[in-house]
PDB file of the backbone (N, CA, C, O) and the ligand in Angstrom, with CONECT records:
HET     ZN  A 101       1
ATOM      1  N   UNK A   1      -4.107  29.464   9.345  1.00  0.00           N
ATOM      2  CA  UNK A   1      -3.796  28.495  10.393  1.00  0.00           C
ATOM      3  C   UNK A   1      -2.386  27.951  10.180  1.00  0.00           C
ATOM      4  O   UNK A   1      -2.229  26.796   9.785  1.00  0.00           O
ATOM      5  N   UNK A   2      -1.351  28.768  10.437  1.00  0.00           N
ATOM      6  CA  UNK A   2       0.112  28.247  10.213  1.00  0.00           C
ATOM      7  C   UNK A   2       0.380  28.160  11.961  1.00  0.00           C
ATOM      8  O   UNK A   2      -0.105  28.731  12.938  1.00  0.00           O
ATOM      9  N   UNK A   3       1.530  27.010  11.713  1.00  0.00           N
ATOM     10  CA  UNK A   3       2.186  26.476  12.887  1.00  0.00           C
ATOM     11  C   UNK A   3       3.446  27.054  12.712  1.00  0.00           C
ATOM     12  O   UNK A   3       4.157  27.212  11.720  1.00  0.00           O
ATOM     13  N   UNK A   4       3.599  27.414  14.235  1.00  0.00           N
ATOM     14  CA  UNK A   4       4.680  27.825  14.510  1.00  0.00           C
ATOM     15  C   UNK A   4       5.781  26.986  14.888  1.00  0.00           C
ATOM     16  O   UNK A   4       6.905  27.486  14.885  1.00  0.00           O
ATOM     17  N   UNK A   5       5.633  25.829  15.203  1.00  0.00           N
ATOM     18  CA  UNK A   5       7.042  24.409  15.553  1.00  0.00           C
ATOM     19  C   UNK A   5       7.228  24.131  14.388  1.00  0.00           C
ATOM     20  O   UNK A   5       6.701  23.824  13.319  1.00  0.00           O
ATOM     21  N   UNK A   6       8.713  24.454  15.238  1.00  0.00           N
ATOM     22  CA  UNK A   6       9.840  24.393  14.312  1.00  0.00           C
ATOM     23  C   UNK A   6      10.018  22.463  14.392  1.00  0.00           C
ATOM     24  O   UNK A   6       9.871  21.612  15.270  1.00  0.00           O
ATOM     25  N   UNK A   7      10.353  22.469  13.137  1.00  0.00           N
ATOM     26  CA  UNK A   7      11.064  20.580  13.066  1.00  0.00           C
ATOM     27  C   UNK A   7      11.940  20.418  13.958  1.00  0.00           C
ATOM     28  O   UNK A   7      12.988  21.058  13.860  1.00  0.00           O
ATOM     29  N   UNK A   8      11.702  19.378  15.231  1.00  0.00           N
ATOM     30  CA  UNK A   8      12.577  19.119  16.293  1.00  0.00           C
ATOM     31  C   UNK A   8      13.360  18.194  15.299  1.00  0.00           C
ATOM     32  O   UNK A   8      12.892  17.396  14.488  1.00  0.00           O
ATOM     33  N   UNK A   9      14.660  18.498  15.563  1.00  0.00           N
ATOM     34  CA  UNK A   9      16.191  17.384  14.714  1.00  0.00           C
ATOM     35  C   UNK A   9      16.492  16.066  15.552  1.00  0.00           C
ATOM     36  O   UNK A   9      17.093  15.876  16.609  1.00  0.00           O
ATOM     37  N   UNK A  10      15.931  15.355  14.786  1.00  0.00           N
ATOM     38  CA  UNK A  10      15.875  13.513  15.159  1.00  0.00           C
ATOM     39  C   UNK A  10      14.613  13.112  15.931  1.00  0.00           C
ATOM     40  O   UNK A  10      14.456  12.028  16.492  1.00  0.00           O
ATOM     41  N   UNK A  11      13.657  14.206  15.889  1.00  0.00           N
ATOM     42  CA  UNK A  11      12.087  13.584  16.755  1.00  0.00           C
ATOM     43  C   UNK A  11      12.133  12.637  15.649  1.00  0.00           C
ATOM     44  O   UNK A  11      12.709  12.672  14.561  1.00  0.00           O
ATOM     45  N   UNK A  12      11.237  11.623  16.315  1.00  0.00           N
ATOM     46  CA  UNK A  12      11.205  10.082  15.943  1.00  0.00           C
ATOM     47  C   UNK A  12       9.686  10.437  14.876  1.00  0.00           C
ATOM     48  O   UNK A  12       8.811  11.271  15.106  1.00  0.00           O
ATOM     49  N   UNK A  13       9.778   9.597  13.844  1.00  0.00           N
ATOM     50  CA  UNK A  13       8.790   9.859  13.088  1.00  0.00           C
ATOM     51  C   UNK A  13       7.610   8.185  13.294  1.00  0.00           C
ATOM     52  O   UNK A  13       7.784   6.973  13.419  1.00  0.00           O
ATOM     53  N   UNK A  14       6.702   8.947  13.235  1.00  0.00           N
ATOM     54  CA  UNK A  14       6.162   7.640  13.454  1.00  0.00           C
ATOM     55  C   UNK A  14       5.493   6.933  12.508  1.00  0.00           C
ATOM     56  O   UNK A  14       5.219   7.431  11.416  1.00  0.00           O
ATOM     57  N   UNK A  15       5.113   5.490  12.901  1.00  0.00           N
ATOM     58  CA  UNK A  15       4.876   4.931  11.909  1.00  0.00           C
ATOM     59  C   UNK A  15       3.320   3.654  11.935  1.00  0.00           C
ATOM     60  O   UNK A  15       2.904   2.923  12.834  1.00  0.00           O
ATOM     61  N   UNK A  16       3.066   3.778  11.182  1.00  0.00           N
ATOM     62  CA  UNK A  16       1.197   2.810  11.339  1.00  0.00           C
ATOM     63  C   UNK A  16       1.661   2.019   9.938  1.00  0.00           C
ATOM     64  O   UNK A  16       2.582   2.080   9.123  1.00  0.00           O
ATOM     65  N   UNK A  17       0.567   1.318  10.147  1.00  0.00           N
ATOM     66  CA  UNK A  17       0.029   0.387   9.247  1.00  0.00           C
ATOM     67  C   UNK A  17      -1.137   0.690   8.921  1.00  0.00           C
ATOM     68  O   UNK A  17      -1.921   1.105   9.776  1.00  0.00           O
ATOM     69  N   UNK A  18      -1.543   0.530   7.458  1.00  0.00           N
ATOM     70  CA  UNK A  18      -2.350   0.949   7.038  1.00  0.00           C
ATOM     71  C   UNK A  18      -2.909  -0.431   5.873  1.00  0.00           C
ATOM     72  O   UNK A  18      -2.118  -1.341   5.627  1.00  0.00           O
ATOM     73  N   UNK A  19      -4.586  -0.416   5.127  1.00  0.00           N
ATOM     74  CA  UNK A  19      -4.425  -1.353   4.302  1.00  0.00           C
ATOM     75  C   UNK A  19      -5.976  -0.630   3.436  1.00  0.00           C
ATOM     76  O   UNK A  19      -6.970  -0.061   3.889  1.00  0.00           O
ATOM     77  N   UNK A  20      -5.568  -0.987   2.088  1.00  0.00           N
ATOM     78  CA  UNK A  20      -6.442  -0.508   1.457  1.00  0.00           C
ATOM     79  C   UNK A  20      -6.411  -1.787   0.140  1.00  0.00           C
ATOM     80  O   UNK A  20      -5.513  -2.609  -0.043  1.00  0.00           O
ATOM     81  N   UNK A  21      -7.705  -1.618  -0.663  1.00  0.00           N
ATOM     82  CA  UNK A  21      -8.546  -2.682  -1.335  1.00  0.00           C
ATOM     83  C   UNK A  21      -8.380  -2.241  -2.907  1.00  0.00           C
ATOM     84  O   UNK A  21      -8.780  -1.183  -3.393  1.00  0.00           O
ATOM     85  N   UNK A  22      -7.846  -3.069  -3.438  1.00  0.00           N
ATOM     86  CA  UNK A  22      -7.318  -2.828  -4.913  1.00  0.00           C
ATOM     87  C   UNK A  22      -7.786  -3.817  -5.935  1.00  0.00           C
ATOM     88  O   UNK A  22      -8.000  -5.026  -5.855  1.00  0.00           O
ATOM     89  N   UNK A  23      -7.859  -3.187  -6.657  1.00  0.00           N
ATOM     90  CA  UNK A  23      -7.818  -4.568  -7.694  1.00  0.00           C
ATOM     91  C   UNK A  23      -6.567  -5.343  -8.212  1.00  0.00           C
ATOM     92  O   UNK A  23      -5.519  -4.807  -8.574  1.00  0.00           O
ATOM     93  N   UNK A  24      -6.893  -7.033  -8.192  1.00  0.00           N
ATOM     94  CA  UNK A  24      -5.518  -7.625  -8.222  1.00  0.00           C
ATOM     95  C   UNK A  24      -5.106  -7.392  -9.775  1.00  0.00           C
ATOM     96  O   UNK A  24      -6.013  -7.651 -10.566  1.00  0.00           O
ATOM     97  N   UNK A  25      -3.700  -6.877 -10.422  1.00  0.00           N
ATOM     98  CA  UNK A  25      -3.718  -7.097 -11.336  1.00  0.00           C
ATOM     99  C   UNK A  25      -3.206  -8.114 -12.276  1.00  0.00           C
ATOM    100  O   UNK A  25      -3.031  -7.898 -13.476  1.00  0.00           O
ATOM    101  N   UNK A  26      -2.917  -9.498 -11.535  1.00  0.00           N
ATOM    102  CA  UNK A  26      -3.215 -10.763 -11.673  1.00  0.00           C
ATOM    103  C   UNK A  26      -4.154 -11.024 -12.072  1.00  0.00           C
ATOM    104  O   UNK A  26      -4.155 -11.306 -13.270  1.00  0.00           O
ATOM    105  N   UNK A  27      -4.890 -11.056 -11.655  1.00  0.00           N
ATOM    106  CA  UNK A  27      -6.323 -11.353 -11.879  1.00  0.00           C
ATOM    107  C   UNK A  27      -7.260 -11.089 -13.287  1.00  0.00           C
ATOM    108  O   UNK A  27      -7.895 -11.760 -14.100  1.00  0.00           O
ATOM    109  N   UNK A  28      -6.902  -9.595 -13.012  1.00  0.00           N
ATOM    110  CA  UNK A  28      -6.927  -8.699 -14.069  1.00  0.00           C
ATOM    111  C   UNK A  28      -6.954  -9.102 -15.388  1.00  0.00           C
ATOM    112  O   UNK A  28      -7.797  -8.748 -16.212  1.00  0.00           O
ATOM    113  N   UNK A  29      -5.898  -9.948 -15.609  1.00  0.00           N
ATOM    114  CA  UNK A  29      -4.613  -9.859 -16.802  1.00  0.00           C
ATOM    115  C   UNK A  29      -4.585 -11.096 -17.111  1.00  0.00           C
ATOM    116  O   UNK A  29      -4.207 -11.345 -18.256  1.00  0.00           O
ATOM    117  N   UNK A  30      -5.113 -12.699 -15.873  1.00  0.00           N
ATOM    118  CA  UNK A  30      -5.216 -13.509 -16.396  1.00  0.00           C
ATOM    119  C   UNK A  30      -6.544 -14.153 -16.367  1.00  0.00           C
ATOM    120  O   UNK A  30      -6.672 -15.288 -16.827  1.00  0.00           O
ATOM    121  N   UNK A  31      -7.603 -13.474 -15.830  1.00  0.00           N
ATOM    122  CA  UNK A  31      -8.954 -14.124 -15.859  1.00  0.00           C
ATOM    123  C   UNK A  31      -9.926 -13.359 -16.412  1.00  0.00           C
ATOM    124  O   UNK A  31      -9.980 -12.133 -16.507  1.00  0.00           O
ATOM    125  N   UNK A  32     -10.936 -14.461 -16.882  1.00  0.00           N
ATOM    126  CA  UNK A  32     -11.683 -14.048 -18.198  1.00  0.00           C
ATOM    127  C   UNK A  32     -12.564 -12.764 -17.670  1.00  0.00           C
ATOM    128  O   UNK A  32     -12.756 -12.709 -16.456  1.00  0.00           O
ATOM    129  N   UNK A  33     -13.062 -11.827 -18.421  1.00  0.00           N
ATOM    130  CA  UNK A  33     -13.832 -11.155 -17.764  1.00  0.00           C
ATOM    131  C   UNK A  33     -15.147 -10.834 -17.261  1.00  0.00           C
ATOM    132  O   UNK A  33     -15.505  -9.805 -16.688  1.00  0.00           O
ATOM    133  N   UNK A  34     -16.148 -12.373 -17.706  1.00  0.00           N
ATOM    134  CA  UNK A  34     -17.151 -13.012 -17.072  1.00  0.00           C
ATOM    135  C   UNK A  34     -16.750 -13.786 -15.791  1.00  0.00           C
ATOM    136  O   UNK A  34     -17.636 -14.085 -14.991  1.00  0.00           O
ATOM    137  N   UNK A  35     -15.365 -14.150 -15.538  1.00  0.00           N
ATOM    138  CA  UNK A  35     -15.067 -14.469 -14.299  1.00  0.00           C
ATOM    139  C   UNK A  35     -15.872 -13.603 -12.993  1.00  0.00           C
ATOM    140  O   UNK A  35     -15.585 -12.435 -12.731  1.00  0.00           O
ATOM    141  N   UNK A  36     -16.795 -14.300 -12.329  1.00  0.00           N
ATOM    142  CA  UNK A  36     -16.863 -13.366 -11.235  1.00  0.00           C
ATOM    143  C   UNK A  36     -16.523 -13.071  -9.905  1.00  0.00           C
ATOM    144  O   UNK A  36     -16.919 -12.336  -9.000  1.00  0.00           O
ATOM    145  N   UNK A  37     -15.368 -14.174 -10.175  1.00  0.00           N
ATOM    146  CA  UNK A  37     -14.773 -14.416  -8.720  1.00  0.00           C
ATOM    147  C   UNK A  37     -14.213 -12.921  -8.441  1.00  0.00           C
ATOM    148  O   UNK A  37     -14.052 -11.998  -9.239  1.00  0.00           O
ATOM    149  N   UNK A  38     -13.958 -12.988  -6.986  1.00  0.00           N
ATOM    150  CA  UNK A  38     -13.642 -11.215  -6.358  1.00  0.00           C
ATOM    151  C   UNK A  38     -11.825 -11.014  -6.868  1.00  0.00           C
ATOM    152  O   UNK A  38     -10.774 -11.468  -6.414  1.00  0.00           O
ATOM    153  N   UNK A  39     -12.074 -10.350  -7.706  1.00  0.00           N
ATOM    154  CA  UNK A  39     -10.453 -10.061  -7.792  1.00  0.00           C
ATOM    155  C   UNK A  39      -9.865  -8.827  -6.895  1.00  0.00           C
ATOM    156  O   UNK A  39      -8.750  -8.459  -7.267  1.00  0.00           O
ATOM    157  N   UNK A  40     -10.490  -8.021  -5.621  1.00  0.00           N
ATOM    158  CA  UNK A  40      -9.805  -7.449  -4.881  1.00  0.00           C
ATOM    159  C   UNK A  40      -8.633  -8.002  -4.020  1.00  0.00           C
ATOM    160  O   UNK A  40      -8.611  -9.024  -3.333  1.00  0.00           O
ATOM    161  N   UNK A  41      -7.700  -7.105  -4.222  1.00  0.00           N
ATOM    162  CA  UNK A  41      -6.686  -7.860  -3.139  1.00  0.00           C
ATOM    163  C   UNK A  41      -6.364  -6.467  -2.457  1.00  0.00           C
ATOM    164  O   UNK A  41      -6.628  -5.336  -2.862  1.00  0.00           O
ATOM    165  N   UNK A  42      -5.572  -6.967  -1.049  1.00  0.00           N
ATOM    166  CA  UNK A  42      -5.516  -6.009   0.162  1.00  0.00           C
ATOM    167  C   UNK A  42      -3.816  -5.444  -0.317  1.00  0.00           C
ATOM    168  O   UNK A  42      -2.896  -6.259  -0.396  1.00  0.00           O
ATOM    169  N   UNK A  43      -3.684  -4.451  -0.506  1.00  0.00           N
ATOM    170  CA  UNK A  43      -2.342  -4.314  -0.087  1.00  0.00           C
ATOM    171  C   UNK A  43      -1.958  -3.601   1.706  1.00  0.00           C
ATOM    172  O   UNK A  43      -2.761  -2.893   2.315  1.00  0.00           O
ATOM    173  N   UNK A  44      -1.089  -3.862   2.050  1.00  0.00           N
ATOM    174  CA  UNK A  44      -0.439  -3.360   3.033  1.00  0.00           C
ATOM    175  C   UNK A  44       0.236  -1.947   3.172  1.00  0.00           C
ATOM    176  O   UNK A  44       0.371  -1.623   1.992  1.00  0.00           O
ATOM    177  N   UNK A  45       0.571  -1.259   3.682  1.00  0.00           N
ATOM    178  CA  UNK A  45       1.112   0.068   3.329  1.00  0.00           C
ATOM    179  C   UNK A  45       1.489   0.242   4.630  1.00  0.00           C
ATOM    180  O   UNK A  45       0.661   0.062   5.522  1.00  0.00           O
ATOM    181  N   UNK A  46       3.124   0.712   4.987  1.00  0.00           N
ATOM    182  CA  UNK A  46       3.360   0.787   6.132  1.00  0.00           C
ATOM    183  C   UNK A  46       3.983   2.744   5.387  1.00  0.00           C
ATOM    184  O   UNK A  46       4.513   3.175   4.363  1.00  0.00           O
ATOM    185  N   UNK A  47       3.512   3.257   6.583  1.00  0.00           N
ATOM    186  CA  UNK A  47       3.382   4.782   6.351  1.00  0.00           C
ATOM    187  C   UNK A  47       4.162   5.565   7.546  1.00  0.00           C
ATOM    188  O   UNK A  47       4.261   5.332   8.751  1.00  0.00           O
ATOM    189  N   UNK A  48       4.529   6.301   6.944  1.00  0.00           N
ATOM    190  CA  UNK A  48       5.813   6.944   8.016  1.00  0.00           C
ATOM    191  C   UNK A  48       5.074   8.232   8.170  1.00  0.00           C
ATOM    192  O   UNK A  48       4.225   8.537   7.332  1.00  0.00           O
ATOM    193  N   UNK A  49       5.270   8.806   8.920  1.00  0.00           N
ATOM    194  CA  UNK A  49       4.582  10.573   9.328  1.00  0.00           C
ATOM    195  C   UNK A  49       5.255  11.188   9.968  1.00  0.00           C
ATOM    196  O   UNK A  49       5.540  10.986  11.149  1.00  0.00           O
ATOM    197  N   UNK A  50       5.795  12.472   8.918  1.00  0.00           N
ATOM    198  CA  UNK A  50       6.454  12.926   9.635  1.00  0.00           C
ATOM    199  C   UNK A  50       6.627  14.544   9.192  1.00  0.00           C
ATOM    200  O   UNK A  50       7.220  14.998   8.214  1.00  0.00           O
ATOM    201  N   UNK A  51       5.909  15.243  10.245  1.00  0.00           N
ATOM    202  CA  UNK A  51       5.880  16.333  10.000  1.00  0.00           C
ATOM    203  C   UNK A  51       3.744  16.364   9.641  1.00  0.00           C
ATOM    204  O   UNK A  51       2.690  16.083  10.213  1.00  0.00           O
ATOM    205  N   UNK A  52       4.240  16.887   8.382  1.00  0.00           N
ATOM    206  CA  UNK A  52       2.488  16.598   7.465  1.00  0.00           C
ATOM    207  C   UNK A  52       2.732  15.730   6.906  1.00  0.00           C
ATOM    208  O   UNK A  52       1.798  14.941   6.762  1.00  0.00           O
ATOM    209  N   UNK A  53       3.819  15.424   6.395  1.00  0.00           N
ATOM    210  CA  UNK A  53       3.779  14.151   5.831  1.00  0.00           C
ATOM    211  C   UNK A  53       3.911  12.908   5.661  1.00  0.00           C
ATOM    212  O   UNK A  53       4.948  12.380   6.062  1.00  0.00           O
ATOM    213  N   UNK A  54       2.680  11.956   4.886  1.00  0.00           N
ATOM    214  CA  UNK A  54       2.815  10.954   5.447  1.00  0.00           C
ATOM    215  C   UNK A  54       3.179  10.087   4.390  1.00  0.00           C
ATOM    216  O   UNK A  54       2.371  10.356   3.501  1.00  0.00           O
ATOM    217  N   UNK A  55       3.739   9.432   4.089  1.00  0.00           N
ATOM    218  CA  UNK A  55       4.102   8.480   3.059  1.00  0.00           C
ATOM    219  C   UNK A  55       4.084   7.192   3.272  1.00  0.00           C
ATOM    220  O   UNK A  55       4.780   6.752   4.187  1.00  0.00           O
ATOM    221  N   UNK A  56       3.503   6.546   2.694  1.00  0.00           N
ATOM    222  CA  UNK A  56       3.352   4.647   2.345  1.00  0.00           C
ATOM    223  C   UNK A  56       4.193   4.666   1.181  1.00  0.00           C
ATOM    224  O   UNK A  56       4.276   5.435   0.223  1.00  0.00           O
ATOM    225  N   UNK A  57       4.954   3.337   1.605  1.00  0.00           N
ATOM    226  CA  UNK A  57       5.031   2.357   1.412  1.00  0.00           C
ATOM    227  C   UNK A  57       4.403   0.644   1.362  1.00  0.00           C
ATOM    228  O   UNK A  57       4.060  -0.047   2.321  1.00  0.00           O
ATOM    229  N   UNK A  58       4.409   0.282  -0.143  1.00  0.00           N
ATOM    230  CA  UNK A  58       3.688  -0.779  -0.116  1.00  0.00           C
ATOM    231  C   UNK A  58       4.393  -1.947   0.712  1.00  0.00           C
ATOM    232  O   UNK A  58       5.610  -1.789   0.614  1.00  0.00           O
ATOM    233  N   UNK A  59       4.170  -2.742   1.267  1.00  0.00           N
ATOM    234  CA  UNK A  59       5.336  -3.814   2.029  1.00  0.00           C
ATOM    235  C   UNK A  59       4.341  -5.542   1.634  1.00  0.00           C
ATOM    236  O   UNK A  59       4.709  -6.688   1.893  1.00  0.00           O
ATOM    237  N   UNK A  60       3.261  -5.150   1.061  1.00  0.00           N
ATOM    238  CA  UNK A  60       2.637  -6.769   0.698  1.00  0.00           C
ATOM    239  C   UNK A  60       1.402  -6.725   0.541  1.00  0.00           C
ATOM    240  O   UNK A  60       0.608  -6.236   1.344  1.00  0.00           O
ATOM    241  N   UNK A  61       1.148  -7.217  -0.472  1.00  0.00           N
ATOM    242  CA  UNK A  61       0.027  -7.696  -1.600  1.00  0.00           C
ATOM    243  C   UNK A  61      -0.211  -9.134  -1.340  1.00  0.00           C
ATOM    244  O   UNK A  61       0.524 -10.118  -1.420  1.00  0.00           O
ATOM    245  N   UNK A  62      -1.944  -8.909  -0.872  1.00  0.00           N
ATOM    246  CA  UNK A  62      -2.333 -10.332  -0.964  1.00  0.00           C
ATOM    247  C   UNK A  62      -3.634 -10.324  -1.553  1.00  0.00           C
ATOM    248  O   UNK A  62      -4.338  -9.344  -1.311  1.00  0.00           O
ATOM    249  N   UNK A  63      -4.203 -11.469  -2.470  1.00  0.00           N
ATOM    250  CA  UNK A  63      -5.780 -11.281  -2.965  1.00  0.00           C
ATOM    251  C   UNK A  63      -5.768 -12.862  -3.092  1.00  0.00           C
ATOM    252  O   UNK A  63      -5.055 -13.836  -3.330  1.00  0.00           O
ATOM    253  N   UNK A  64      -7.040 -12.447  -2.773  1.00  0.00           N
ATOM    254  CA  UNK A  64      -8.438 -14.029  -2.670  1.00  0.00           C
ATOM    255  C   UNK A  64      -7.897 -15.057  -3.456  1.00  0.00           C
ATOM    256  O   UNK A  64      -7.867 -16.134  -2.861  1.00  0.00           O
ATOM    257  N   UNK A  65      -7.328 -15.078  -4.947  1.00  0.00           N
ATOM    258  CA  UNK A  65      -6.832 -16.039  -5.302  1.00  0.00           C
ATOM    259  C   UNK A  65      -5.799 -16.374  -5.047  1.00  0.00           C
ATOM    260  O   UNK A  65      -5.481 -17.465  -5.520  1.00  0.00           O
ATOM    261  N   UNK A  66      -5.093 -15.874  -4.466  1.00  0.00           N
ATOM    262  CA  UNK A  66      -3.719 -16.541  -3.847  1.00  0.00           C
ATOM    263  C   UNK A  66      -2.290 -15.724  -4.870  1.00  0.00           C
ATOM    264  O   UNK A  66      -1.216 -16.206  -5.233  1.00  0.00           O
ATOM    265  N   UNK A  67      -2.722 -14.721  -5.023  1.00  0.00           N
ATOM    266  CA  UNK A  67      -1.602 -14.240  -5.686  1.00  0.00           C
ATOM    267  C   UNK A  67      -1.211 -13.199  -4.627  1.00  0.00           C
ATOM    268  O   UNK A  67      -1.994 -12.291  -4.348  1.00  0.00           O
ATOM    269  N   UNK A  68       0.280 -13.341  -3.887  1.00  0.00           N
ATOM    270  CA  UNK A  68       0.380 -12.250  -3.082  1.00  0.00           C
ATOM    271  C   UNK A  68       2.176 -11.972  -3.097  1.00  0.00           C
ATOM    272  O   UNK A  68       2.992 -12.680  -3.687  1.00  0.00           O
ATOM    273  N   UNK A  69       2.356 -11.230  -2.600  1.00  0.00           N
ATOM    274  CA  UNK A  69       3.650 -10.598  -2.543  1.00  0.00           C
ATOM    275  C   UNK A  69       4.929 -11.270  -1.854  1.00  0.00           C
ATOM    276  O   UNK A  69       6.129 -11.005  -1.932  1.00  0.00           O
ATOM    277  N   UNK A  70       4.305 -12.117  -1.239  1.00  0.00           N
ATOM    278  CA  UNK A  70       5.359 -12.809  -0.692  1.00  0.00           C
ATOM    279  C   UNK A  70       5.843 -14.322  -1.985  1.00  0.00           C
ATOM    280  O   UNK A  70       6.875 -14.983  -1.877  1.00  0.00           O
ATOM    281  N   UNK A  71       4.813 -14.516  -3.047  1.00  0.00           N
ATOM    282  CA  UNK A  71       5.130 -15.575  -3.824  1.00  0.00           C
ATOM    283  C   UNK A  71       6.206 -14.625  -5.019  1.00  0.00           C
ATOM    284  O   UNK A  71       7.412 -14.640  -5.264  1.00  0.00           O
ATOM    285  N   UNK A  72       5.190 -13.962  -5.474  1.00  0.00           N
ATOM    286  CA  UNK A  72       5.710 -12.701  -6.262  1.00  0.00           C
ATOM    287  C   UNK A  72       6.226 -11.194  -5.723  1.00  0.00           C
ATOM    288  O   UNK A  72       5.564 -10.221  -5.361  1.00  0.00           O
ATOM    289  N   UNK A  73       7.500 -11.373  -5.806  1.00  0.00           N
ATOM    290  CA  UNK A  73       7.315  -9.810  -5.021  1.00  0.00           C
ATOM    291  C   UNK A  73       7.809  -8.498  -6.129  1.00  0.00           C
ATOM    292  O   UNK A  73       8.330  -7.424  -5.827  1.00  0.00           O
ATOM    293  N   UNK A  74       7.532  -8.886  -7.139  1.00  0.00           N
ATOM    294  CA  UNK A  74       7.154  -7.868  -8.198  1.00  0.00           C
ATOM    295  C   UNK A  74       5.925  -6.835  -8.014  1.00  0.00           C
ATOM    296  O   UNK A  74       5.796  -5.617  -8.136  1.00  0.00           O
ATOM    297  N   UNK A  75       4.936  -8.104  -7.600  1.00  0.00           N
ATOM    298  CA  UNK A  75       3.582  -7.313  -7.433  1.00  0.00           C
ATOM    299  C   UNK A  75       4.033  -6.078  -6.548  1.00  0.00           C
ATOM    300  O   UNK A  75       3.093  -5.286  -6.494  1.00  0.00           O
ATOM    301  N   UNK A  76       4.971  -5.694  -5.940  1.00  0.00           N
ATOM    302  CA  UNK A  76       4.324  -4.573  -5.277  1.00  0.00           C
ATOM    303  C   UNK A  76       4.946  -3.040  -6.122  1.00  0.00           C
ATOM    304  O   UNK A  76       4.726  -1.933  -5.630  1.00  0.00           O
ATOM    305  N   UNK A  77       5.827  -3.240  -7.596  1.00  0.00           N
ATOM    306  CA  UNK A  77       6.069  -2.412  -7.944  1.00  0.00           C
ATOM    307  C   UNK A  77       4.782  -1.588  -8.531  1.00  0.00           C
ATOM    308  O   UNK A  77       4.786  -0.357  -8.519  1.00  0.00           O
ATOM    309  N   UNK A  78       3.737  -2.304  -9.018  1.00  0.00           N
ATOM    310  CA  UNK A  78       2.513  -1.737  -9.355  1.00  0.00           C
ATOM    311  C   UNK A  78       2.046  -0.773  -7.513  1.00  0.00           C
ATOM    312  O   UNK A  78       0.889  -0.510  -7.187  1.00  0.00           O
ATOM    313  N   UNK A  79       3.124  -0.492  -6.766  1.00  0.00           N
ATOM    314  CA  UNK A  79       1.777  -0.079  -5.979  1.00  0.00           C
ATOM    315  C   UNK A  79       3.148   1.198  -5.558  1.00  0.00           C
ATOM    316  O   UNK A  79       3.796   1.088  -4.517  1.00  0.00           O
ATOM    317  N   UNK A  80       3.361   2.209  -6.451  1.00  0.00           N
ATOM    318  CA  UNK A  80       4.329   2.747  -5.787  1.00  0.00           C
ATOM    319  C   UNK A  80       4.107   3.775  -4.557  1.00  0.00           C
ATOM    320  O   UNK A  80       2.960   4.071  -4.226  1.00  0.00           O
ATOM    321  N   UNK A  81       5.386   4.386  -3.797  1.00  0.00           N
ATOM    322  CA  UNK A  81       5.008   5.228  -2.594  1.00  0.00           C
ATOM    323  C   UNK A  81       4.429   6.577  -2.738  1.00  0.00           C
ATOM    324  O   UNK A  81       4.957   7.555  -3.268  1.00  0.00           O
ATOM    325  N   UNK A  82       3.062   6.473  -2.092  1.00  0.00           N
ATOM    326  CA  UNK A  82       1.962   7.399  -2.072  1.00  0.00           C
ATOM    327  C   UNK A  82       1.919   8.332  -1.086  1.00  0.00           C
ATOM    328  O   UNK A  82       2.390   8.109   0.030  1.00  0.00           O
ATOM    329  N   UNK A  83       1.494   9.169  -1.334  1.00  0.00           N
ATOM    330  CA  UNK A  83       1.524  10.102  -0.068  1.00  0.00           C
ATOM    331  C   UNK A  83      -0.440   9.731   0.749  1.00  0.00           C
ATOM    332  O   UNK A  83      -1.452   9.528   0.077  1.00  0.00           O
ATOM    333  N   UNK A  84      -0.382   9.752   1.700  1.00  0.00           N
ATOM    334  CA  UNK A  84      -1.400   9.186   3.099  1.00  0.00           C
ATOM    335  C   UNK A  84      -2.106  10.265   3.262  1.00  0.00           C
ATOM    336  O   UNK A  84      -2.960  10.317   4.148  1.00  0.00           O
TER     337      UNK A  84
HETATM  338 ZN    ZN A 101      -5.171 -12.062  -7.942  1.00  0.00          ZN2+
END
């Protein structure tokens, strides 16, 4: 099943938003581990497609305790660009 289109030069690649459920590693790292509060946090992933491929980018980290990417924006080096 090979395609025959060819890469049109400057078709616009498109782009979504996407969000998937992680563990915070805040949370992680500073709460006890009988803690049972929910340490998932959402990251954001804005994903480009183009061609087959699709790649995210993380753009913001947020979780239940209030640790998110816009206070810290370190957190999002833990989430590097993935392929979709
Ligand atoms: Zn957290």
């Amino acid at each position: 099943m090979t395609s025959a289109v060819a890469e049109v030069p400057g078709a616009a690649a498109t782009v979504e938003y996407r969000t998937t459920e992680v563990r915070c590693l805040v949370c992680a790292t500073t709460r006890s581990l009988d803690d049972d509060q929910p340490k998932i946090g959402t990251v954001r992933w804005k994903i480009v497609a183009h061609a087959e491929l699709h790649l995210g980018t993380a753009v913001s980290f947020d979780c239940p305790n209030g640790h998110s990417s816009d206070a810290d924006p370190h957190l999002l080096k833990s989430f590097p660009s993935r392929r979709f």
